[in-house]
N, CA, C and O atoms as a MOPAC input file, in Angstrom:
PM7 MOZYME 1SCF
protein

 N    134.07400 1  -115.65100 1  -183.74200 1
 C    133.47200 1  -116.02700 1  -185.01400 1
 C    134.27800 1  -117.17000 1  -185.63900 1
 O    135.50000 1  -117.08100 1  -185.53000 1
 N    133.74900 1  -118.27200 1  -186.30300 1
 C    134.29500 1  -119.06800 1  -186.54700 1
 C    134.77500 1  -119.57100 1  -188.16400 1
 O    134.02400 1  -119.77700 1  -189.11700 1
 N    135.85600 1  -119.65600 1  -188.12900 1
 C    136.56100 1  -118.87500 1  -189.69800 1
 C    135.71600 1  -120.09000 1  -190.70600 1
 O    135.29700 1  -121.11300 1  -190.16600 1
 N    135.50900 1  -119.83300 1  -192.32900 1
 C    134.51600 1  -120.51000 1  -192.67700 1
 C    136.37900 1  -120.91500 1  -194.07900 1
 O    137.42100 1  -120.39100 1  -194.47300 1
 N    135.57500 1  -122.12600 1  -194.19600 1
 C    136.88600 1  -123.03100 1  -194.82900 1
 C    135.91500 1  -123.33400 1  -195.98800 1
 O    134.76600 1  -123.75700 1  -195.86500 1
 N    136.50500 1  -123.07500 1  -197.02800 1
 C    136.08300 1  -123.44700 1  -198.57000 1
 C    136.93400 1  -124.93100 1  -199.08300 1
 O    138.15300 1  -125.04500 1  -199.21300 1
 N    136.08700 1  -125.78600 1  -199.27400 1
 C    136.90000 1  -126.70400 1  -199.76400 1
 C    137.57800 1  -126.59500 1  -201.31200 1
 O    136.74300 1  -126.44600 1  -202.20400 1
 N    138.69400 1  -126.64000 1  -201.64400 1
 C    139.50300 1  -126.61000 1  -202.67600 1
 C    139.61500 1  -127.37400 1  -203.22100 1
 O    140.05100 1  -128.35700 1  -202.62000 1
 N    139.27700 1  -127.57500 1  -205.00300 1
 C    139.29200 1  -128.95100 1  -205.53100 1
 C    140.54800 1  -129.32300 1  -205.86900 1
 O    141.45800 1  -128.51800 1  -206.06200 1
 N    140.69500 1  -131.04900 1  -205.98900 1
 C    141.67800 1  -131.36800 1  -206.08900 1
 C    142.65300 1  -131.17700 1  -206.71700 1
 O    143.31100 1  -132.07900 1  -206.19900 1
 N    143.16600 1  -130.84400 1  -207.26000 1
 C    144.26600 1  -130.62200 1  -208.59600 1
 C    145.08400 1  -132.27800 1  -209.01900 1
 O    145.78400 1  -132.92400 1  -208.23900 1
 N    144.80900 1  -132.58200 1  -210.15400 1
 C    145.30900 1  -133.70400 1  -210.75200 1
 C    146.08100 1  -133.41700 1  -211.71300 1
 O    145.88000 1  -132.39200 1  -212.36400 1
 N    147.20400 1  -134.33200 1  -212.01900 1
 C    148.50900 1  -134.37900 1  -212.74900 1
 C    148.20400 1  -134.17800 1  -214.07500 1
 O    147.11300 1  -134.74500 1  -214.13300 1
 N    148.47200 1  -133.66200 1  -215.43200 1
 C    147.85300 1  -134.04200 1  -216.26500 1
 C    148.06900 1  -135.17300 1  -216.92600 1
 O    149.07300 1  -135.78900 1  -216.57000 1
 N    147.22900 1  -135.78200 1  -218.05500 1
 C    147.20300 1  -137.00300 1  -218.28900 1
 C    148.29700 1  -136.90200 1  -219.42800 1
 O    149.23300 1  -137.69900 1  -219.36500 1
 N    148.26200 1  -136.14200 1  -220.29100 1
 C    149.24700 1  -135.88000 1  -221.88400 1
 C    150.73200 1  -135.19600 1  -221.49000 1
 O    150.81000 1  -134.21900 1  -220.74600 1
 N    151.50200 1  -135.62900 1  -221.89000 1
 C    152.67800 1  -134.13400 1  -221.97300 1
 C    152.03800 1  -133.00300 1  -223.07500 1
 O    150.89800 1  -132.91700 1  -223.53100 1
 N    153.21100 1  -132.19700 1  -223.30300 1
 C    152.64900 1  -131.16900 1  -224.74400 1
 C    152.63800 1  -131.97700 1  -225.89600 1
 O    151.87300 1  -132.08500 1  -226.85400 1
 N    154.02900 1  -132.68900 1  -225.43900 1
 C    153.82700 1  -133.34000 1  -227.05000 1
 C    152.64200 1  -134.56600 1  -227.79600 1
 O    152.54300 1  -135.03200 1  -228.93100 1
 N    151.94500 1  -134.74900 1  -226.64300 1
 C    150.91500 1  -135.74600 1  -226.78100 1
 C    151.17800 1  -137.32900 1  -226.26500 1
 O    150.52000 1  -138.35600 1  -226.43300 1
 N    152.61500 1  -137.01600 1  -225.46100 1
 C    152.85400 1  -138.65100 1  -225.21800 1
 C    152.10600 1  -138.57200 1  -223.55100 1
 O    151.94100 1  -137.49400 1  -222.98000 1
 N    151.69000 1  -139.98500 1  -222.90800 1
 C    151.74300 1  -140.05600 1  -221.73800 1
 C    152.67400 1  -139.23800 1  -221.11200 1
 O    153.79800 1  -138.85800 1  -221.44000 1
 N    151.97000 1  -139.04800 1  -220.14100 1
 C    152.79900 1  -137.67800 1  -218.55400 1
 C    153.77900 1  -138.87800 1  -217.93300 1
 O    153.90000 1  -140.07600 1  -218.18800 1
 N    154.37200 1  -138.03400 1  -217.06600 1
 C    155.22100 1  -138.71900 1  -216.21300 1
 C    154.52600 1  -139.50300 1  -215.18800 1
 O    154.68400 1  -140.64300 1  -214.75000 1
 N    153.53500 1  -138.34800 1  -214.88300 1
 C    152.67100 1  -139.69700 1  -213.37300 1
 C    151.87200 1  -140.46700 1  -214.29900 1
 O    151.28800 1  -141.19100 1  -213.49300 1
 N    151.51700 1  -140.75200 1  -215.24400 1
 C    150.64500 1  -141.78900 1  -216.36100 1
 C    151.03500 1  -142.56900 1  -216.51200 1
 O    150.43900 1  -143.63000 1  -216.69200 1
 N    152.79500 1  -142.32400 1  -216.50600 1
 C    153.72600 1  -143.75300 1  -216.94000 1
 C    153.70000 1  -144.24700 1  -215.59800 1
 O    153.09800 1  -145.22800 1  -215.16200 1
 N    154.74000 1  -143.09700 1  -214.76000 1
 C    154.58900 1  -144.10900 1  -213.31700 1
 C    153.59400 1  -144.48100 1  -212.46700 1
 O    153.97200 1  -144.29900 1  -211.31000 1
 N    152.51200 1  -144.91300 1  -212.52100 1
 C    150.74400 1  -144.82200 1  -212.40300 1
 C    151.32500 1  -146.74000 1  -213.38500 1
 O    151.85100 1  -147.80300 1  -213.05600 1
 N    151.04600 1  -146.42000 1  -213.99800 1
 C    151.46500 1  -147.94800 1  -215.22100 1
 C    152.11800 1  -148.53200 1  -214.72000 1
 O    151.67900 1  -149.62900 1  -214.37500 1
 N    153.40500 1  -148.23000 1  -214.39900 1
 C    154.48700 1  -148.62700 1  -213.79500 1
 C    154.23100 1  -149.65200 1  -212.65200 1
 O    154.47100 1  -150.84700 1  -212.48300 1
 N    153.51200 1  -148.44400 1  -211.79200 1
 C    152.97300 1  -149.39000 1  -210.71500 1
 C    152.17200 1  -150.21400 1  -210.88000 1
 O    152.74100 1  -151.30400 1  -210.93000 1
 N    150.88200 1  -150.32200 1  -211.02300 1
 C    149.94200 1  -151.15600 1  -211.90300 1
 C    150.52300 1  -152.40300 1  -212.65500 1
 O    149.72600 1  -153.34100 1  -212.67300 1
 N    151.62900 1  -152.62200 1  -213.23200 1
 C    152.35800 1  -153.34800 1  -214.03700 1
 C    152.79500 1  -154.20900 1  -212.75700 1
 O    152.13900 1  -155.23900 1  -212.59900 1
 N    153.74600 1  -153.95900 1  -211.87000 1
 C    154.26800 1  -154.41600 1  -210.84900 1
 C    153.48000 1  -155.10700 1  -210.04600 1
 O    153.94800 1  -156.04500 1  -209.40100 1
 N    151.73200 1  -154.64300 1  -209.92700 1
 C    151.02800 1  -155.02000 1  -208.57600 1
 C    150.33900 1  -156.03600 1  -209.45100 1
 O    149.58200 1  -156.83400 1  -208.89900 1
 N    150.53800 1  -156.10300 1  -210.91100 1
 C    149.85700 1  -157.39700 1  -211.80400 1
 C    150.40100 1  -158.45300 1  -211.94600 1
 O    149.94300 1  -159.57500 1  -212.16300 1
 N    151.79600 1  -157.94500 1  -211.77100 1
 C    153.08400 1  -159.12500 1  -211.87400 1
 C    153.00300 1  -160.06400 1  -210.56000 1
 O    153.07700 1  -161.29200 1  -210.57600 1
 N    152.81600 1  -159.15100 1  -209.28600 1
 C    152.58100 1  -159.84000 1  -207.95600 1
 C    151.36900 1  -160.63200 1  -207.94300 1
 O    151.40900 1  -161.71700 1  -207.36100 1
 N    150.66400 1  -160.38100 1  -208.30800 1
 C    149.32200 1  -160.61200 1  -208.09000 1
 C    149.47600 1  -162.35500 1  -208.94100 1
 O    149.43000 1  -163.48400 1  -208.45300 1
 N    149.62700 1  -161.97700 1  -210.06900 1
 C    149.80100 1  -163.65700 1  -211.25400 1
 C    151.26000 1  -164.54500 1  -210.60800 1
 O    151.18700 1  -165.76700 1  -210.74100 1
 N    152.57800 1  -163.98400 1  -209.91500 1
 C    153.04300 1  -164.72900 1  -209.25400 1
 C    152.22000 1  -165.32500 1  -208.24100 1
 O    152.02300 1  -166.53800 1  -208.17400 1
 N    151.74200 1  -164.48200 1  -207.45900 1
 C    151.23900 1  -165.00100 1  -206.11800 1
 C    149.68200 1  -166.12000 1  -206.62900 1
 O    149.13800 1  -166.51700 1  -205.59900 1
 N    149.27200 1  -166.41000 1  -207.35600 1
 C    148.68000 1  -167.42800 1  -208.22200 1
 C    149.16300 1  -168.15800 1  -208.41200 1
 O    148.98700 1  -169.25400 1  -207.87900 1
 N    150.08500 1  -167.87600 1  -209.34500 1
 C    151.00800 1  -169.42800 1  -209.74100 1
 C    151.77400 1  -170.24900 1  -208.72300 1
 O    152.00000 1  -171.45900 1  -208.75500 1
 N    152.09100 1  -169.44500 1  -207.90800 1
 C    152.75400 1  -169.81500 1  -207.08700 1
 C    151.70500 1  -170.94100 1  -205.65500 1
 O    152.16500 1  -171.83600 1  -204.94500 1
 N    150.26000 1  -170.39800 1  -205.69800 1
 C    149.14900 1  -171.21500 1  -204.77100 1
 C    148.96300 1  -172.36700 1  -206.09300 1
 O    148.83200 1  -173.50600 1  -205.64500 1
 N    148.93100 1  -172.30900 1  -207.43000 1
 C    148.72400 1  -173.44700 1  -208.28400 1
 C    149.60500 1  -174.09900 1  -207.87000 1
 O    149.01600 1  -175.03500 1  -207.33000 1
 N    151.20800 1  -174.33700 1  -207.68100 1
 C    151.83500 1  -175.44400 1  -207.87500 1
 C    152.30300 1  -175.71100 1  -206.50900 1
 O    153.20300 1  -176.53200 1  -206.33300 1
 N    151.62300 1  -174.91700 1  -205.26900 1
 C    151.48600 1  -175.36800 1  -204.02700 1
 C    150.18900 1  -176.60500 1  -204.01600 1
 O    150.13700 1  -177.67500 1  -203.41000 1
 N    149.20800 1  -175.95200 1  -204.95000 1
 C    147.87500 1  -177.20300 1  -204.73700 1
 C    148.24500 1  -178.59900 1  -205.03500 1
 O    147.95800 1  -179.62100 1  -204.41200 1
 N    149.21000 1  -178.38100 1  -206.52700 1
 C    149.56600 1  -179.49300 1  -207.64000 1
 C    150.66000 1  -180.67500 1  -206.29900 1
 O    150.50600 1  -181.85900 1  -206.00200 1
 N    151.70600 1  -179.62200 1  -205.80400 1
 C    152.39200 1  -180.86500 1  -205.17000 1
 C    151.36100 1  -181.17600 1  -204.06500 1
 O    151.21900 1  -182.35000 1  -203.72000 1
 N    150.61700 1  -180.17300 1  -203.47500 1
 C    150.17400 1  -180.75200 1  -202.30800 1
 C    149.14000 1  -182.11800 1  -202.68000 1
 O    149.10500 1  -183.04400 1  -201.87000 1
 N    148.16300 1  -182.18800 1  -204.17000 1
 C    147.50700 1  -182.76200 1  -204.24100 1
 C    148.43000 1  -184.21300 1  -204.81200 1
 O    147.82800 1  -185.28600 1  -204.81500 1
 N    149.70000 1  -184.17000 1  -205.21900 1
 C    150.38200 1  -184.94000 1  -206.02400 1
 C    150.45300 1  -185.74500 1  -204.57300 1
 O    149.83300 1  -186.80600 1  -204.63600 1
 N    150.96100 1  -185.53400 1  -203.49600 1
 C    151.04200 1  -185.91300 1  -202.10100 1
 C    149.95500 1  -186.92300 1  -201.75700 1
 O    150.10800 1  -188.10600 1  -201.45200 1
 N    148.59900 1  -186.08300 1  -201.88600 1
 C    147.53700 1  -186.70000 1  -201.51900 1
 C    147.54400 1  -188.19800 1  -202.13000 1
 O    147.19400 1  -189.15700 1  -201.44100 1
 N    147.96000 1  -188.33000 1  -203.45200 1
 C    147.35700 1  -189.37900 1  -204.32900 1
 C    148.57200 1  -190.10900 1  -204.44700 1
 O    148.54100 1  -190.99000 1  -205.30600 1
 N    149.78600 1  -189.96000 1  -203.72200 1
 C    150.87900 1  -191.17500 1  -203.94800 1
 C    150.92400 1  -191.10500 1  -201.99500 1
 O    152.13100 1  -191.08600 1  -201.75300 1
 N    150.49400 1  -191.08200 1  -201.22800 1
 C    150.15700 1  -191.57400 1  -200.13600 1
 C    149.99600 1  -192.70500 1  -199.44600 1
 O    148.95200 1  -193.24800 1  -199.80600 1
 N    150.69700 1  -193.46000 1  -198.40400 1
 C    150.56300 1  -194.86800 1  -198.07000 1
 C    149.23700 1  -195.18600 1  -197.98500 1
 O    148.89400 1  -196.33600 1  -197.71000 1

C-alpha cells in the first residue's frame, strides 16, 4: 500500500516582532534587497561611463 503524503503548508517568519518593530528576517530580507540595489545602480553606472569614454573615443578619433 502506498503511504499517502499530505502536503504541509509553508510556515513563514513573522513579519512584526511583539513590540511592533520589523522581525529579524524583515530587516535581513531589506538588508539584502538594499545590497542587490546597490549592485544593480553600480553595475549601471558603471556601463554609463564605459559608453561615455567609449563614445568620447569614437568622436576624437583619427
Amino acid at each position: 500500500m502506498a503511504e499517502i503524503i499530505t502536503p504541509q503548508p509553508e510556515t513563514q517568519p513573522p513579519l512584526f516582532a511583539p513590540d511592533g518593530s520589523p522581525s529579524k528576517e524583515v530587516k535581513e530580507a531589506l538588508k539584502e534587497l538594499e545590497k542587490e540595489q546597490n549592485r544593480e545602480y553600480a553595475r549601471k553606472f558603471a556601463e554609463e561611463i564605459a559608453d561615455s569614454i567609449e563614445e568620447r573615443h569614437k568622436n576624437h578619433a583619427p
